[in-house]
N, C-alpha and C positions, 0 to 999 in steps of 0.2 A: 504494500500500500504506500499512497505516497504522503511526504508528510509537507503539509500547508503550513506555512508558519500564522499566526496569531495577525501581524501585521497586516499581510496577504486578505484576510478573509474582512478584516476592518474596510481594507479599502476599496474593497467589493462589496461590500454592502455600500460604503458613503457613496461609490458609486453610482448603484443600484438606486438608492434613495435619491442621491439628486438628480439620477434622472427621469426620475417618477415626477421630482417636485417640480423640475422645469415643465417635463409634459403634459403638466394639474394645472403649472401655470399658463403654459400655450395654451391649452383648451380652454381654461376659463375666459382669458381676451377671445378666443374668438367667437366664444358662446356671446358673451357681453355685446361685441361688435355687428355679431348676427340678431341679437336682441333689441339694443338699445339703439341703432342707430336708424332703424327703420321707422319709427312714432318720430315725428317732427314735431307733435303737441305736446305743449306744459299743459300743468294742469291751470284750467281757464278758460282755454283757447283751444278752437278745432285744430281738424288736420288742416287745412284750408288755411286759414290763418297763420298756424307753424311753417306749411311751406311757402307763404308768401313771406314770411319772417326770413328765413333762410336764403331764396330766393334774392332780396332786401341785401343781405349781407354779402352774398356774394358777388353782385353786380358791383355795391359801394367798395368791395377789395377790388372789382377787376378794377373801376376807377382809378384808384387811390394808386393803384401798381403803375396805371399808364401813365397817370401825371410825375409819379417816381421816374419812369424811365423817360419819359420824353425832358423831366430839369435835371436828369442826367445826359443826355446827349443836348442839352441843351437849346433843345426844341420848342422851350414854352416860353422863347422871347422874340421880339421881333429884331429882324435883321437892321443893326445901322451900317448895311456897303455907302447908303448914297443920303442926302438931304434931298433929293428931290422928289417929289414924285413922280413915277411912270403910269399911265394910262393903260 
């Protein structure tokens, strides 16, 4: 028979157990992420209302992102090449 030292089988179990506890913890995000992220309603307010909330927030980020990139390239001034104007 063969002989396991003591240490050996300690760190087959921490093994063993952490990768139980990782895979309890992947599951549960994605139970959660399968759960929770489908209901757009608080409580108060319909569906309707939550997805128009949502809706709401993501159009004001697409915004918020364009005006970021365009006074990053510099694009939300008007050009001084000339004092005149052209027609």
């Amino acid at each position: 028979m063969k002989s396991v030292s003591v240490r050996k089988v300690v760190i087959m179990l921490c093994s063993e157990s952490l990768r139980s506890a990782v895979l309890t913890v992947i599951l549960g995000a994605l139970l959660s992420l399968a759960c929770g992220c489908s209901s757009y309603e608080q409580p108060g307010e319909t569906a309707a209302e939550g997805r128009r909330r949502h809706e709401r927030v993501a159009r004001i980020n697409r915004q918020e992102m364009m005006a970021d990139i365009d006074s990053f390239l510099l694009l939300d001034r008007p050009s001084r090449l000339t004092d005149k104007r052209i027609p």
